[in-house]
C-alpha positions as CSV (number, residue, x, y, z in Angstrom):
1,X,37.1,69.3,-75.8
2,X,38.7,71.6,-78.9
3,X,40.6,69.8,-81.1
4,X,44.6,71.7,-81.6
5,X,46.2,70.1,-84.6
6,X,49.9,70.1,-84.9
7,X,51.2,72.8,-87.8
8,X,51.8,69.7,-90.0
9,X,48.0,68.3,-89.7
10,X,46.9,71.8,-89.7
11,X,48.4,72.0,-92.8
12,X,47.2,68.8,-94.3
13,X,43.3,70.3,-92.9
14,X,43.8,73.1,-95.3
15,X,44.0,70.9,-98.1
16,X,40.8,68.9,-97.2
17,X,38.7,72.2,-96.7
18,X,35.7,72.4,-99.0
19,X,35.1,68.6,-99.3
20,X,32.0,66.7,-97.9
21,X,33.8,63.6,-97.2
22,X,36.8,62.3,-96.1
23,X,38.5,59.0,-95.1
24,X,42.3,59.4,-92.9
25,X,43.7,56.7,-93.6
26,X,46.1,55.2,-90.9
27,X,44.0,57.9,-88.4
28,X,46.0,57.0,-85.1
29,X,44.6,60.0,-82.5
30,X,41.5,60.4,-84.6
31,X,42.5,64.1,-84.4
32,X,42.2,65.5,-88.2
33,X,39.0,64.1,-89.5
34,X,37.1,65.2,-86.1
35,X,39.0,69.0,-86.3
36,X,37.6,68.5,-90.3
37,X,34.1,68.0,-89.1
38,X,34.1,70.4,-86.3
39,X,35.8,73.2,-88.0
40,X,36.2,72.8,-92.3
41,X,32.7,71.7,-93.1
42,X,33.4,68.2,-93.8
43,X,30.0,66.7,-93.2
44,X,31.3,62.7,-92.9
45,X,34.3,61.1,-92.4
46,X,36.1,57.5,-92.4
47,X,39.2,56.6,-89.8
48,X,41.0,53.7,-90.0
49,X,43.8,52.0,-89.5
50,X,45.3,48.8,-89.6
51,X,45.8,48.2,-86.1
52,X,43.3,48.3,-83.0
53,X,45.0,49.9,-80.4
54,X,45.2,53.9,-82.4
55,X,41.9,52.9,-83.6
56,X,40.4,52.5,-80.1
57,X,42.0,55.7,-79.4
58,X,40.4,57.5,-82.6
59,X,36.9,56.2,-81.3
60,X,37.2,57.7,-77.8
61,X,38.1,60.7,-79.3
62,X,34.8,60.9,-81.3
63,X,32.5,59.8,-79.0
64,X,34.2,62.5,-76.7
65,X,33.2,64.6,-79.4
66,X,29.4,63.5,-80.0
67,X,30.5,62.4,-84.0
68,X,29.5,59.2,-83.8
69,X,26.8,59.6,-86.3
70,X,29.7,61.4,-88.6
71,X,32.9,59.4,-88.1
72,X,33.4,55.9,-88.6
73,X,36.0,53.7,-87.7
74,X,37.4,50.9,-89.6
75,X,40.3,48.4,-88.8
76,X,42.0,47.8,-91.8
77,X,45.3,47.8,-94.3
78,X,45.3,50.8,-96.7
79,X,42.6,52.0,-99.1
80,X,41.1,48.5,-98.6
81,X,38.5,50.0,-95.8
82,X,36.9,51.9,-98.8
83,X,34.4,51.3,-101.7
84,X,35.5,53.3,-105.2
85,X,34.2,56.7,-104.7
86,X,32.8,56.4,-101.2
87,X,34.4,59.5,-99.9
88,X,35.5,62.7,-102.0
89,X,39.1,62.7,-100.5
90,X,41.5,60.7,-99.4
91,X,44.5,61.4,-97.0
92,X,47.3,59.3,-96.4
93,X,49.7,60.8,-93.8
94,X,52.6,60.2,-91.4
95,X,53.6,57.3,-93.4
96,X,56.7,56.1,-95.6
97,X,56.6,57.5,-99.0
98,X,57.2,53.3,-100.1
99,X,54.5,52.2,-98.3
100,X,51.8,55.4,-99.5
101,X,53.0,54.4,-103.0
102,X,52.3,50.6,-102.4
103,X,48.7,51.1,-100.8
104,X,47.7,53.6,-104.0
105,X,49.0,50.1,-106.3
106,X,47.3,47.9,-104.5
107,X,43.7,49.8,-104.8
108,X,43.9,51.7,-107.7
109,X,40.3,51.8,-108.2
110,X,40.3,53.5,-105.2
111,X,43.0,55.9,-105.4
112,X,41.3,57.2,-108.6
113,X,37.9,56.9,-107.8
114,X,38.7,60.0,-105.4
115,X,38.7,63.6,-106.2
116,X,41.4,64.3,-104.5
117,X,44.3,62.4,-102.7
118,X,46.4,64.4,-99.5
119,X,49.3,62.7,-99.2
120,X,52.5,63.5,-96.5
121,X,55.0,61.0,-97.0
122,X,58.0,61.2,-94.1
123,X,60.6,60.0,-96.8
124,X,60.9,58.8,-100.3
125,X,58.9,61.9,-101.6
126,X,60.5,61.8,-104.8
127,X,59.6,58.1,-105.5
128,X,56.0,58.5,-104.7
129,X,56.1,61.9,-107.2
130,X,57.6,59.1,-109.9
131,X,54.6,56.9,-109.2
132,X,52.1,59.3,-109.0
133,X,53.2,60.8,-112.5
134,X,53.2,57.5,-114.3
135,X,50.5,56.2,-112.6
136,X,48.1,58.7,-114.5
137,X,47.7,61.6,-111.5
138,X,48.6,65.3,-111.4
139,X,50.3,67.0,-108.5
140,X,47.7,70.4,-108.3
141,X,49.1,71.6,-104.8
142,X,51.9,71.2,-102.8
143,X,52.3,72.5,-99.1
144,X,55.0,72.3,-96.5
145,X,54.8,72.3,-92.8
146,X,57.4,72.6,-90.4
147,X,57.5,71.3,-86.8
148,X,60.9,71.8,-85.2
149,X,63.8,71.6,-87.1
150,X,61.7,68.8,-89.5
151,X,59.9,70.2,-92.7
152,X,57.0,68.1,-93.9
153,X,56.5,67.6,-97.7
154,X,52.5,67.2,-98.4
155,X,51.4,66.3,-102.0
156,X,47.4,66.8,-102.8
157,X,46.8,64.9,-106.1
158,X,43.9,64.0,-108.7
159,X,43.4,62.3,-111.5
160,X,45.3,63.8,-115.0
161,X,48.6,64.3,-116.7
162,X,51.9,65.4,-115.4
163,X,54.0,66.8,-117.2
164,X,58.1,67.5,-115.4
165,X,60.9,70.0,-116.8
166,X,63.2,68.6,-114.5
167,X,64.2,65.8,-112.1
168,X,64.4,68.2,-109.3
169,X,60.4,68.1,-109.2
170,X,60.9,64.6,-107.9
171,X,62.6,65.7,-104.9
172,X,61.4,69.4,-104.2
173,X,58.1,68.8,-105.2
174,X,56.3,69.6,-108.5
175,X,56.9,73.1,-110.1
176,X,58.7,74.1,-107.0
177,X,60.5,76.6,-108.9
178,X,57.0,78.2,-110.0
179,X,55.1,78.7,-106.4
180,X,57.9,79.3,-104.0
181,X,56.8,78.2,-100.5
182,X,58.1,80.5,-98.1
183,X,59.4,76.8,-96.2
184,X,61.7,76.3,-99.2
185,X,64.7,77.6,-98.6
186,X,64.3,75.3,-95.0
187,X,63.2,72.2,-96.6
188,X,66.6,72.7,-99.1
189,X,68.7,72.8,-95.6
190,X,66.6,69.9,-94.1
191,X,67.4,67.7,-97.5
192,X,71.1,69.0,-97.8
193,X,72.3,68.6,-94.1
194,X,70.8,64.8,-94.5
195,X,72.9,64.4,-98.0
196,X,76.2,65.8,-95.6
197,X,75.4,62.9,-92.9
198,X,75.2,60.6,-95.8
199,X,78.4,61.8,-97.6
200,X,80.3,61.7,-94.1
201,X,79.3,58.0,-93.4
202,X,80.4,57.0,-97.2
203,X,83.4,58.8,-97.5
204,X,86.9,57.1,-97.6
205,X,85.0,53.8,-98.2
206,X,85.7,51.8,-100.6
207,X,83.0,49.6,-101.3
208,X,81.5,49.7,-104.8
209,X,77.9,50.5,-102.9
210,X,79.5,53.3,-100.2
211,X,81.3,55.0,-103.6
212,X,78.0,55.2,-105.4
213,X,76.2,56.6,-103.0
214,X,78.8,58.7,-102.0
215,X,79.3,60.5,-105.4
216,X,75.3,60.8,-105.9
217,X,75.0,62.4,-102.3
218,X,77.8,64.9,-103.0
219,X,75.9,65.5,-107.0
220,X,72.6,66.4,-105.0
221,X,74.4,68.8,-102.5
222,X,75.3,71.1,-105.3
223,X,72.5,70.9,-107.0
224,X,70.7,72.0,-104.2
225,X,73.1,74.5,-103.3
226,X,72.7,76.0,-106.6
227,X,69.3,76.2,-106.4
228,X,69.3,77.4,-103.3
229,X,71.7,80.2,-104.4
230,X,69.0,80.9,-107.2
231,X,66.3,81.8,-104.2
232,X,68.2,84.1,-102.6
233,X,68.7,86.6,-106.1
């Protein structure tokens, strides 16, 4: 059977190419670290996840496959399925940003023990860019991937300094203004027509809570408005 990743996990495959080893963490189908060994040179991989039934799935997939000798599964929470250093990259997708940022605190011997973390939070990318700047790594690569009329934010990180000119970073990813994605422009129209939902469900209300977020939601539109204005000069 050949494996056909979605664009996202395509995407997130790209950023694994040229490793040996690999752990997916929260694997469900199985599908990226078998496409990984089949097609990007990845020699070994690890897929968990913390529940039995995705993980069952992920197996069938690689004994399909023949990779049993090449995949492992493990049924477990997080990075706490791995030993410091056991594989060269770590990926962390189709999770919240939250919980991604809470499984990097709870192992961080893990988390830096690896060459290279691939992370694609759903939401809450800015806070996990927050954590992952004071929490000692560097953002080297950021990619986007779009699937419909979604656009998928996917942070590849390592171990250094972090240095950002401006809060934007947070939410449009690090040195955005640098390496243009082609996806950009989208991902700004993705973030600003979720801001508009938010300002039409606060507005008029007079709750100390709804005006706050109300008044931050409108301040982001514009923002992103302007730089989206920037793009297209």
């Amino acid at each position: 059977m050949k494996i056909k990743l979605s664009p996202r996990l395509e995407v997130i495959a790209g950023c694994v190419t040229g490793a040996c080893s690999m752990a997916d963490i929260g694997t469900d189908h199985g599908y990226l670290p078998v496409y990984l060994i089949e097609n990007k040179g990845v020699s070994g991989a690890i897929a968990s996840d913390i529940n039995q039934k995705p993980l069952k799935k992920a197996q069938k997939i690689i004994d399909t496959q023949q990779l049993q000798k090449q995949i492992e599964t493990r049924l477990g929470s997080g990075l706490s399925v791995l030993k410091p250093g056991e594989v060269e990259v770590v990926v962390m997708a189709g999770m919240g940003g939250l919980l991604i940022r809470d499984l990097l605190k709870v192992q961080p011997a893990v988390a830096r023990a690896a060459k290279k973390l691939v992370l694609q939070p759903m939401n809450n990318q800015a806070v996990l860019r927050r954590y992952l700047e004071t929490a000692g790594f560097l953002i080297t690569r950021e990619e986007l991937a779009r699937e419909g009329d979604r656009v998928y934010e996917i942070i590849v990180a390592e171990p250094g300094a972090m240095i950002v000119t401006t809060p934007l970073e947070y939410e449009l990813g690090f040195e955005y203004y640098r390496h243009q994605h082609p996806l950009l422009g989208a991902l700004i129209d993705r973030k600003i027509f979720l801001e508009q939902q938010i300002v039409a469900s606060t507005q008029g209300r007079t709750t100390a809570v709804a005006a706050k977020q109300f008044q931050e939601s409108s301040r982001f539109i514009e923002k992103l408005n302007e730089v989206k204005k920037c793009l297209s000069n």
